[in-house]
C-alpha positions in Angstrom: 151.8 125.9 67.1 152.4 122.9 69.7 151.7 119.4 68.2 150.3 117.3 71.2 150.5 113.4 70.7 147.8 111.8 70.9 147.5 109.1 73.7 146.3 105.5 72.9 143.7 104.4 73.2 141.7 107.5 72.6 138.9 108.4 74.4 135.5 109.6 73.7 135.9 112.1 75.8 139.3 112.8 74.3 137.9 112.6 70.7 135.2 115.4 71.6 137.5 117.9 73.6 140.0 117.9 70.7 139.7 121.3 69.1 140.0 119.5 65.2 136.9 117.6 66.3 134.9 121.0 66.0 136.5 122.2 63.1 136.2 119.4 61.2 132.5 119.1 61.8 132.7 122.5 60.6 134.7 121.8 57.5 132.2 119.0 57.1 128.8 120.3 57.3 126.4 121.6 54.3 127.2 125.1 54.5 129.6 126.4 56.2 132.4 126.2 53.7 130.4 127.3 50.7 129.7 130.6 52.5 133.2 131.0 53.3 134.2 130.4 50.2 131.2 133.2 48.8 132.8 135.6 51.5 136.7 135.1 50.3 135.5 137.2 47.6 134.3 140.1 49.1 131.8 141.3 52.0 128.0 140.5 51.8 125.0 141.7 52.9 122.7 139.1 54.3 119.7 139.4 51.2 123.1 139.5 48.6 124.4 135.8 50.8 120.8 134.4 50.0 121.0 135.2 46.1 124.0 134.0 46.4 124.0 130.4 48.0 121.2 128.1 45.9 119.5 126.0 48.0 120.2 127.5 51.3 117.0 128.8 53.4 117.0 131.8 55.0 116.8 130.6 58.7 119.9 127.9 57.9 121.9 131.4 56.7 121.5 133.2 59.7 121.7 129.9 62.1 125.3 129.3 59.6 126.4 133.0 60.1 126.0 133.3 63.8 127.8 130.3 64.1 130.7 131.2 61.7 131.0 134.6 63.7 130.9 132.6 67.5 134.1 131.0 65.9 135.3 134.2 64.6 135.1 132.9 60.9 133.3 136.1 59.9 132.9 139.4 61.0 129.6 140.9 61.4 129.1 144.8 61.0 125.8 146.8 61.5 125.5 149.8 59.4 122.3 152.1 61.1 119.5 153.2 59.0 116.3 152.5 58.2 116.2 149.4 57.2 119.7 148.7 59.0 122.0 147.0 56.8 124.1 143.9 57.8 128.0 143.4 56.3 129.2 139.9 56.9 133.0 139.6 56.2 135.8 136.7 56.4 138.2 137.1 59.0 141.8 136.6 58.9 141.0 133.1 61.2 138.3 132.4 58.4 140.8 132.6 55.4 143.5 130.8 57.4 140.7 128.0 57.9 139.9 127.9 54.2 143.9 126.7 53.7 143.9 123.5 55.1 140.0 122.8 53.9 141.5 123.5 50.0 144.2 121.4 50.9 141.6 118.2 51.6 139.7 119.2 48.4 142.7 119.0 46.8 143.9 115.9 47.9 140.3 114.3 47.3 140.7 115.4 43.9 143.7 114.1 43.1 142.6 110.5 44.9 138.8 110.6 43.4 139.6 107.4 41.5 141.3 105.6 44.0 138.5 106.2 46.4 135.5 105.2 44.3 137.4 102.2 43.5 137.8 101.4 47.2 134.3 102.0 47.9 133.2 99.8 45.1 135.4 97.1 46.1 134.1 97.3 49.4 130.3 97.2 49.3 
């Protein structure tokens, strides 16, 4: 993996071509990580994804899943039938994208205090 430095002063333009830009506004948004985190432990049917996520409407699933598969995150498999079933699965991208998004959790964990102190300090 290449490490490019960044360049001073960075640009807008810079900021949004920046392939971490995208994945941390995935790391960051309501859902995307709690469904990954559902499909690190197994594959799911879309009806067993809605039991499975509280809170979570059907249409923001399905706009969440096509999303997560455009980025190869998850695997998506049609089984035929009547009805036809839908497998969603993590991919070996996905679980390599769930390392450094633990990592963060971890680390916000550890420096909870010391940011709620900063925050009350500063408002």
């Amino acid at each position: 993996m290449s490490t490019a430095a960044i360049t001073v002063p960075v640009t807008v333009n810079d900021h949004e071509n920046c392939p971490a830009t995208s994945m941390l506004r995935r790391a960051g948004d309501k859902w995307s990580v709690v469904i990954l985190s559902v499909l690190e432990r197994g594959t799911y049917g879309f009806n067993e994804l809605d039991r499975s996520v509280e809170g979570l409407s059907r249409r923001m699933l399905t706009r969440t899943l096509r999303s997560l598969e455009g980025d190869g995150l998850i695997s998506r498999t049609v089984h035929p039938g009547v009805p036809p079933r839908v497998d969603y699965a993590l991919t070996e991208l996905g679980r390599s994208f769930l390392e450094p998004v633990r990592a963060l959790g971890l680390w916000a964990l550890a420096h909870q205090s010391d940011l709620e102190a900063a925050r009350t300090r500063n408002r």
